[in-house]
N, C-alpha and C positions, 0 to 999 in steps of 0.2 A: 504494500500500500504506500500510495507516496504521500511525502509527509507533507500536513499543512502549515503555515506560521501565522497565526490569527495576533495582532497585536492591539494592543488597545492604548492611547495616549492618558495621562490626566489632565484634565481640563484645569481651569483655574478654578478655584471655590469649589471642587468637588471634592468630596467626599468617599472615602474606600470603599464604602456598600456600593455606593452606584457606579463607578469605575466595573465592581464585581458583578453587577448586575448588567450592564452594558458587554463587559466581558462574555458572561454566561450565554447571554442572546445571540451573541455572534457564535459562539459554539455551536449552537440548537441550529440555527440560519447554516450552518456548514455544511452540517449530517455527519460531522465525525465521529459522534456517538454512536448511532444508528448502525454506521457503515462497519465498529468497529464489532458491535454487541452481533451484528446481522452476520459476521464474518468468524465468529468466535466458536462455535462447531462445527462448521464448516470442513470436510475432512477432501482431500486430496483423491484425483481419481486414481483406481488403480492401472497399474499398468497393464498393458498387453499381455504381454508374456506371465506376471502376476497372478491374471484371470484366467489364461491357459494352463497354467502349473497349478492350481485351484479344480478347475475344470476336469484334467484330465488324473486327480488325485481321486473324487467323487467318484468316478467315473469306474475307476481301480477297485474302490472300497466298495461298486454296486457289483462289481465281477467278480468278488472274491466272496460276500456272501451271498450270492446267488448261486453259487460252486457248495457253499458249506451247507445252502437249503436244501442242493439238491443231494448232497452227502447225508444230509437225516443230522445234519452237526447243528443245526442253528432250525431253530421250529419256526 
């Protein structure tokens, strides 16, 4: 994610709440939050090869007790 630099000035006669306040709304106004919370489980796809080596393990382990069903070893 690229990063944002949100800055805020203090004005003359202002005050630390409202700088913080003024602050906070430009965060909301960004979606950094959103972007960051919406991204936060978020898991990676897998790969090709990952999903074939997956795939053809399944695959292995339906052809071996399908052999032991029909050996009378697995009911």
């Amino acid at each position: 994610m690229a990063k944002t630099v949100i800055e805020v000035n203090k004005n003359a006669n202002e005050n630390n709440a409202s700088i913080l306040r003024r602050f906070s709304r430009k965060i909301q106004e960004s979606n950094i939050i959103q972007k960051v919370k919406g991204s936060r489980y978020n898991k990676r796809k897998e790969s090709k090869l990952t999903v074939k080596k997956g795939t053809l393990k399944r695959l292995g382990r339906r052809k071996e007790i399908e052999k032991l069903r029909k050996l009378g070893k697995i009911k």
